[in-house]
Structures are given as structure tokens and as C-alpha cells.
PASEKE-354935 format. One record per residue (C-alpha): residue in one letter; z negated, x negated, y. Coordinates in pm, 1 decimal. Each point is the difference from the previous one (the first is absolute). Layout:
<atoms>
code:c3:c1:c2
A:Z:X:Y
...
</atoms>
This chain:
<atoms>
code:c3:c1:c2
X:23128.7:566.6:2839.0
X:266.1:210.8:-134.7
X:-23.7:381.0:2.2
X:-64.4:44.5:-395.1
X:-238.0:-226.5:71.3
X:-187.5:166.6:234.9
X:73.4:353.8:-211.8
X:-191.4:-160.2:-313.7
X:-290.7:-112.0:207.7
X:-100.0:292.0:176.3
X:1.7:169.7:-350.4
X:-233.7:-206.1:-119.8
X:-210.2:79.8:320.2
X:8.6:361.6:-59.7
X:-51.7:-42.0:-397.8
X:-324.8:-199.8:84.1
X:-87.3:224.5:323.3
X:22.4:349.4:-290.1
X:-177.3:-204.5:-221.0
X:-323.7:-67.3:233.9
X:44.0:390.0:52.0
X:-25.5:135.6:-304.4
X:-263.2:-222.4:-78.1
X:-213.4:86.2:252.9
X:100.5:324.4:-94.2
X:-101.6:16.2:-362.9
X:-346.2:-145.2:144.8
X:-42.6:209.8:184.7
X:71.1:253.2:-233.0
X:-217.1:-159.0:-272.5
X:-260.9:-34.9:245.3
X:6.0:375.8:74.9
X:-9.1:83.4:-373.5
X:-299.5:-206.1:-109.7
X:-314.2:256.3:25.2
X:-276.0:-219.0:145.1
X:-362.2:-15.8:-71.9
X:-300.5:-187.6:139.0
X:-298.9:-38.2:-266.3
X:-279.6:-200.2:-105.8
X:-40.8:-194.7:-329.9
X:-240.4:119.5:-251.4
X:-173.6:-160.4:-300.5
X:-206.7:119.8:-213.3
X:-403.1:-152.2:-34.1
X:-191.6:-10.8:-278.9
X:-446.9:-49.4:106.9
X:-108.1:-212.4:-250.3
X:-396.7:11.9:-104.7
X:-252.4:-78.5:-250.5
X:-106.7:263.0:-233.3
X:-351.4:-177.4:-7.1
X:-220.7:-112.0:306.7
X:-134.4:-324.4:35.7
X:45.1:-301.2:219.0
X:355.9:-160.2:1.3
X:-23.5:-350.0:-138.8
X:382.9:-131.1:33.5
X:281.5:150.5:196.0
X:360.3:-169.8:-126.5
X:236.4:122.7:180.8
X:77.7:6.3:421.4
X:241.6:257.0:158.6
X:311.9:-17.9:14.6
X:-3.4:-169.4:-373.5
X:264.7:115.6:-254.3
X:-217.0:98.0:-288.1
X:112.7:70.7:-350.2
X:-112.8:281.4:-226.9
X:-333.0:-38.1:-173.1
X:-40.6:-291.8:222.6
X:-379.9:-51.2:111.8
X:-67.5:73.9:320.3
X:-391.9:-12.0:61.3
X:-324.3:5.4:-252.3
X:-363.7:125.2:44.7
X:-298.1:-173.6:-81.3
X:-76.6:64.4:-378.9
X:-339.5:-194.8:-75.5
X:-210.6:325.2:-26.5
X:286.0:142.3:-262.2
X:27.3:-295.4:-174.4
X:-376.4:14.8:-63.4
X:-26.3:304.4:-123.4
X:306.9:-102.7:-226.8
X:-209.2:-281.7:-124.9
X:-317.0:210.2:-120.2
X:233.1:280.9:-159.4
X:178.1:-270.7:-181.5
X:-351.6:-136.9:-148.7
X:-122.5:328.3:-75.2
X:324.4:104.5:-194.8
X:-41.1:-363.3:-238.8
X:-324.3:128.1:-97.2
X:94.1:414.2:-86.0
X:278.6:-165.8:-233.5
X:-249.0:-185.0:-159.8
X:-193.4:315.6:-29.6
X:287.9:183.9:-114.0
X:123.6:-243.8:-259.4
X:-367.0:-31.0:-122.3
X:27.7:353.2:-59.2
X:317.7:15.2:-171.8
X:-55.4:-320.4:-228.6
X:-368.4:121.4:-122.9
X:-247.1:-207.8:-63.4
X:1.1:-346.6:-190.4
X:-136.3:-20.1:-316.4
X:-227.1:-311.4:89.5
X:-181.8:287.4:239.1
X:-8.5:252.4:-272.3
X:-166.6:-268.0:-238.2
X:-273.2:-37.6:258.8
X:-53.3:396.8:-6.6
X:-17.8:3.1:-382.3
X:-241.2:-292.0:24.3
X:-217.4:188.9:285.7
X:-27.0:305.0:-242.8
X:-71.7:-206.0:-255.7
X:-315.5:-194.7:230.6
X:-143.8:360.2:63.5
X:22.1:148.4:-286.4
X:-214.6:-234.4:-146.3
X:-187.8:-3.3:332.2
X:-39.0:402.4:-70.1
X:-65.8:-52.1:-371.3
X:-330.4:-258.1:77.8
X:-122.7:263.8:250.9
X:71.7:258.9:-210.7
X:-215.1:-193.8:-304.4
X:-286.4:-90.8:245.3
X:-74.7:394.8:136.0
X:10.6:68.3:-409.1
X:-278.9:-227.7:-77.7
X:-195.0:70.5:281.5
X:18.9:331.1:-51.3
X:-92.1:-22.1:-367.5
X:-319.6:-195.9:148.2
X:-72.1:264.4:246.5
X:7.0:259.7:-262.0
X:-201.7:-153.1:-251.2
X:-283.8:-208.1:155.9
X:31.9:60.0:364.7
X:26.0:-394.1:65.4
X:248.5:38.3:338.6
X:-47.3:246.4:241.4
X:236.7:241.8:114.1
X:80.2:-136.3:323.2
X:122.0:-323.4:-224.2
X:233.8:224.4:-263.6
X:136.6:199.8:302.1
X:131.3:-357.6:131.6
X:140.9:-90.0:-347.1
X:161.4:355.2:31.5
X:163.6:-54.3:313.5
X:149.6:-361.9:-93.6
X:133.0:147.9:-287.7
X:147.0:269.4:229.3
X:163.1:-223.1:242.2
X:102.4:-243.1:-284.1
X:194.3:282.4:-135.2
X:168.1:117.7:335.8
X:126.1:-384.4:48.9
X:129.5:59.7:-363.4
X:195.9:271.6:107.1
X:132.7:-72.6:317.2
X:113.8:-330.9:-189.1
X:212.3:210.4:-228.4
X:120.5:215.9:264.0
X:144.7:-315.8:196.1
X:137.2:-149.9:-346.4
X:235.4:345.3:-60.6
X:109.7:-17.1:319.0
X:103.0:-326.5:27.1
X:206.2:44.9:-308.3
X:147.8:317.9:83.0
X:112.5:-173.9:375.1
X:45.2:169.5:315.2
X:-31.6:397.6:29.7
X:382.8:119.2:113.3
X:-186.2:101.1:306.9
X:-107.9:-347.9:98.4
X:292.9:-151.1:-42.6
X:216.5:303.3:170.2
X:-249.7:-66.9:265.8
X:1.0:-373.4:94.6
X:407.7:14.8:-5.4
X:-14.2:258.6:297.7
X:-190.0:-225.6:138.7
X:207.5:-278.3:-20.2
X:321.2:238.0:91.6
X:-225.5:66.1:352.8
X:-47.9:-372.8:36.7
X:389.2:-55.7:-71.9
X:92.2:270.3:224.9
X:-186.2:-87.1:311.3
X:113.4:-414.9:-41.4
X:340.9:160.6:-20.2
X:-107.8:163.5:345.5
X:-124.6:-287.9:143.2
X:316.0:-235.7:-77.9
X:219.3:271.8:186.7
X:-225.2:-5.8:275.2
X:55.3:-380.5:33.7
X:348.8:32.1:-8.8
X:38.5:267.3:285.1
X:-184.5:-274.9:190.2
X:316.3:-161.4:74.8
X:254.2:201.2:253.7
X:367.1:-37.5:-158.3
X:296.7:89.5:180.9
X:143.5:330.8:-176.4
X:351.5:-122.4:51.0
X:197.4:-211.8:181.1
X:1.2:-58.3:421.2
X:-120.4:-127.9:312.2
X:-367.3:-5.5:120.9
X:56.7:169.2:330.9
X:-405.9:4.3:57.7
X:-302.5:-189.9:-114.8
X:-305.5:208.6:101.0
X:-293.5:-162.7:-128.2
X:-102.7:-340.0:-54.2
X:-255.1:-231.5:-252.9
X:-332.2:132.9:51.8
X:50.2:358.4:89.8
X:-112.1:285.4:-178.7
X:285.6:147.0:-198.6
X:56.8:315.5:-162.7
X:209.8:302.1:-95.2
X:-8.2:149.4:353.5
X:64.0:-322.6:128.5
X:367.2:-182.2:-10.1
X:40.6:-334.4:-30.5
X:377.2:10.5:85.7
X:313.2:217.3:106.4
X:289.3:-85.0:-262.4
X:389.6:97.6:122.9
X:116.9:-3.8:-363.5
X:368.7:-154.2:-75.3
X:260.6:218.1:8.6
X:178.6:256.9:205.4
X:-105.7:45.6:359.3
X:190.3:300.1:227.2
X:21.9:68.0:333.6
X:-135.1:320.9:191.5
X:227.4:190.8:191.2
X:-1.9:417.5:156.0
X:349.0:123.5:-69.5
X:60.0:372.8:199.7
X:144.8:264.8:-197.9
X:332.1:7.6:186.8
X:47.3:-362.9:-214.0
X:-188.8:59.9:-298.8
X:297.9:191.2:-196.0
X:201.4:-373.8:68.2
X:-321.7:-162.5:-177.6
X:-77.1:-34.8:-386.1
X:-165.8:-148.6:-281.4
X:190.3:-326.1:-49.9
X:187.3:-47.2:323.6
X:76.3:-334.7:87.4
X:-159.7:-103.3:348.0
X:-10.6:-336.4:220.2
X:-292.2:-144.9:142.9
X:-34.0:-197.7:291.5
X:-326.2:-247.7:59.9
X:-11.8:-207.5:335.4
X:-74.9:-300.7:-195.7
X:336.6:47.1:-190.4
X:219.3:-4.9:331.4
X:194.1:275.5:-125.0
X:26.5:-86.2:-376.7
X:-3.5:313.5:-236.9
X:-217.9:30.7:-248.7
X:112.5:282.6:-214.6
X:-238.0:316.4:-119.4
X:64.0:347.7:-93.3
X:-157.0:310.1:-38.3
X:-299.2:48.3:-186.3
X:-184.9:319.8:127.7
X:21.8:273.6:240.0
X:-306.8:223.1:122.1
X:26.7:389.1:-105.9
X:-152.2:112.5:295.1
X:44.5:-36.7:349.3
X:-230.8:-155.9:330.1
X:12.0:-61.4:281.3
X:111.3:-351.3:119.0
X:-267.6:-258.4:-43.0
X:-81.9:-178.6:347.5
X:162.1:-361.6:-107.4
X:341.1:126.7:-21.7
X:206.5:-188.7:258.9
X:291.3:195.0:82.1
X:-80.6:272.3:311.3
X:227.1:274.6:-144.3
X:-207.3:43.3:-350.6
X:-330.6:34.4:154.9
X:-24.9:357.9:37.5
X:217.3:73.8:-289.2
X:-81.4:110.0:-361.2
X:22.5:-270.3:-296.2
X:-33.5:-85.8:-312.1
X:-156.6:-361.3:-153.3
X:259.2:-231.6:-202.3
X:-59.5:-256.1:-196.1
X:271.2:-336.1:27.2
X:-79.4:-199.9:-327.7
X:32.3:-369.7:1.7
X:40.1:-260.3:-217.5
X:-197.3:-271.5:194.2
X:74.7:-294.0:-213.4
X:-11.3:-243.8:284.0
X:-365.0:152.0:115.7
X:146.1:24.8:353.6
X:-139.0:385.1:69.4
X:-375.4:-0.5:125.1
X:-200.7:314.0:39.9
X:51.5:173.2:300.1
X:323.4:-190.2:100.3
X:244.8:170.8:194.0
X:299.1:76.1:-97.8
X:350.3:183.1:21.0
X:173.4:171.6:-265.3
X:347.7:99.9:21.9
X:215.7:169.0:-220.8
X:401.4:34.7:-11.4
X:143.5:363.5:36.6
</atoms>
């Protein structure tokens, strides 16, 4: 091999030995720069429960389930409600009937039988009236009847006369109609009856456990047949969206940390695939280091909470996962 030969090659060696130098180098160095975290994920949980109490009669969903929003996720048994619903629904057919009865007056074929009542005792009253006369003319001029027998024919006439009336009485009212009293009176009624059916259907409806937006059933707590009610959840709901990591940042770092700085996290499961956060919230105040911090040196030190946000499209973060964060300087 000649000597340029042997010139080019070891140039090559040195070129490639620099190379592997300042690589390791700039590792290093990039290594040394990235601040580094150890946290926990963190999702927010939503208790879901019945507003009424009653016995659940269907549960729809199991954990772990991606549910949609509005979705139906369990229902209470509604047979006593539904009931009730029934009898208010019957009564409020007949107060409109009232009502409109009220409103429309009375028909002229019942009016006609009034007239024709008055008519029947007034001549009723009239015959009475013409029998006390003659008996009393007998009384008075040849004592023929006793008075025992002419009070009766008094007293007929009397009550023949009171029909009379009361028969006129009911004939102006019927053609006059309803008093403004009545008929102000039945259609409160029938508002009440409206209002509590009204009452009722809502009732039914909050019978059924929706989802209040979209996510994963993380816990089922109940099942068919158990007593369920607004002190009670039924299930834990992570809903869809961001989740963050936890992590204690001491004050010595925090002035390298803001709102909006872009982080890396590290999962075990990824094998050292990023997933990429940033910043969403840092504590005001201080504490002292919670006890599940991993690293030796910031457990006696002062820190403040931070919140990593993360877009977890891929649902890969679980609650209580740990994790490593790691941002460039």
C-alpha cells in the first residue's frame, strides 16, 4: 500500500474516531440539559348517580366501555311512577271536560228541559194554590173541613211554590252559564293536574342514568337489583379528553418552568417512545414533597405541583401510571 494511501486512510479513521466523540459528547451534553421528572398520570372522574331511589332494573354498560354522550348507561324501576302517571292522566281528561263544559255553557236542549220544569210547577203551584182557596172559602163559610185539613192544603201550596222557585232559579242560571268564579276555578285545577303530570314525566326520565359526556367507564359499582340512589353511584366516568401528569418541581427549577412548555413523557409500555405534553398548571404555593416521589435528593426539599397536559388520543395513559417527564433546557 502506497504512502498516500495509507495518509488518506488514517484520516478517515480519525474523521470517524471525532465523530463518535462529539457525539457522545453532544449526548452527553443533551442528556445533562434535559431537567428530569418522575410523576404519576392523572385523570379526572366523574361519580355518576340517580337523582331518584329505587331498584335498578337494567345496567347497559360494563367498565372499561367507551361511552358516548347522552348515551344510557343504567335505568330504575318505574312501575310505581308510571302509575301514578296513569291516574293523573285520567283525572286531567275529565277537568277538561269540566272546563270546556264551563266555557261552552249549557245546550239549549238542557235549557228547554228547565223552561219545561218551570212550566210543570207552575201549574203544579197554581192547582195547589186553587185547592187551599176553596178550602179555605169552605172553612170560612160552613166549617165543612177542619183545620188540621186546610193547614195541609196550606203547606202543599207552600212547598208547591218553593219547587216553583227553585225551578226558576236553576232556569236563569243555566242561561246565564258558569259564574267567572267557577270557571276561573276548575282551570286551576286543571293547571295543578297539568303541572304535577309534567312532574311525573321528568321523574321518569331521570330514571335512566346518561353519560354527561363522552369517556371510559373506569368503575361499575352497582348491579340489577340493588337499591340505587343519589348518594349512591352507579359508575366512575374518566371523561374524553386531556389527561396530565403529576409531578413536584423545587423552586431552584421552577423559574425554567411555564405555562405552555413543551415536555416528553416516557411510559414503560412505550420502550422509550415520546409522547409529547406541555405545561398546563403550576401550584401557587409550596409543600413539602409528597412520599411517592422517586428521586432521594427531592424528598426533603420544598416543591411546587405541575401539571403535564396530554393529548391521549391513543388512550395509552391509565390512572396512576408512572411516568417520566423531561424537558429540553
Amino acid at each position: 500500500m502506497g504512502t498516500g494511501r495509507k495518509k488518506l486512510l488514517l484520516l478517515v479513521v480519525l474523521l470517524i474516531a471525532a465523530g463518535g466523540i462529539y457525539f457522545g459528547w453532544q449526548q452527553s451534553r443533551t442528556e445533562k440539559d434535559a431537567m428530569t421528572f418522575y410523576g404519576n398520570v392523572d385523570v379526572k372522574e366523574v361519580s355518576l348517580a340517580f337523582r331518584q331511589s329505587d331498584r335498578i332494573s337494567e345496567i347497559l354498560v360494563e367498565e372499561g366501555q367507551q361511552v358516548s354522550k347522552g348515551q344510557v348507561l343504567a335505568k330504575l324501576d318505574t312501575k310505581e311512577l308510571e302509575l301514578q302517571l296513569l291516574k293523573l292522566q285520567a283525572e286531567q281528561q275529565g277537568q277538561n271536560s269540566n272546563v270546556a263544559k264551563l266555557h261552552n255553557g249549557n245546550r239549549s236542549e238542557d235549557i228547554a228541559k228547565a223552561r219545561e220544569r218551570v212550566r210543570q210547577m207552575q201549574s203544579s203551584r197554581d192547582h195547589a194554590q186553587g185547592l187551599y182557596e176553596r178550602k179555605l172559602d169552605i172553612f170560612n163559610s160552613v166549617a165543612g173541613i177542619s183545620q188540621q185539613e186546610l193547614d195541609n192544603s196550606y203547606h202543599d201550596f207552600e212547598a208547591k211554590e218553593a219547587a216553583l222557585a227553585e225551578a226558576e232559579a236553576n232556569l236563569q242560571e243555566m242561561i246565564a252559564g258558569a259564574r267567572i268564579e267557577d270557571v276561573q276555578g276548575a282551570e286551576a285545577k286543571l293547571k295543578s293536574i297539568d303541572a304535577e303530570i309534567q312532574r311525573l314525566q321528568y321523574l321518569i326520565t331521570q330514571c335512566e342514568l346518561t353519560a354527561p359526556e363522552a369517556g371510559i367507564i373506569r368503575s361499575r359499582l352497582l348491579e340489577p337489583g340493588d337499591m340505587a340512589g343519589p348518594n349512591k353511584p352507579v359508575f366512575k366516568l374518566s371523561p374524553q379528553g386531556k389527561k396530565w401528569i403529576k409531578i413536584y418541581v423545587p423552586e431552584t427549577k421552577l423559574a425554567e418552568i411555564y405555562e405552555g412548555k413543551e415536555a416528553k413523557i416516557f411510559i414503560d409500555s412505550q420502550q422509550g417512545k415520546a409522547i409529547t405534553g406541555q405545561v398546563g398548571y403550576i401550584s401557587e404555593t409550596a409543600e413539602f414533597t409528597p412520599k411517592n416521589v422517586q428521586t432521594e435528593e427531592l424528598r426533603t426539599d420544598l416543591v411546587y405541583e405541575v401539571h403535564i397536559m396530554v393529548d391521549d388520543e391513543d388512550n395509552l395513559l391509565r390512572m396512576g401510571m408512572p411516568a417520566t417527564v423531561k424537558f429540553e433546557e
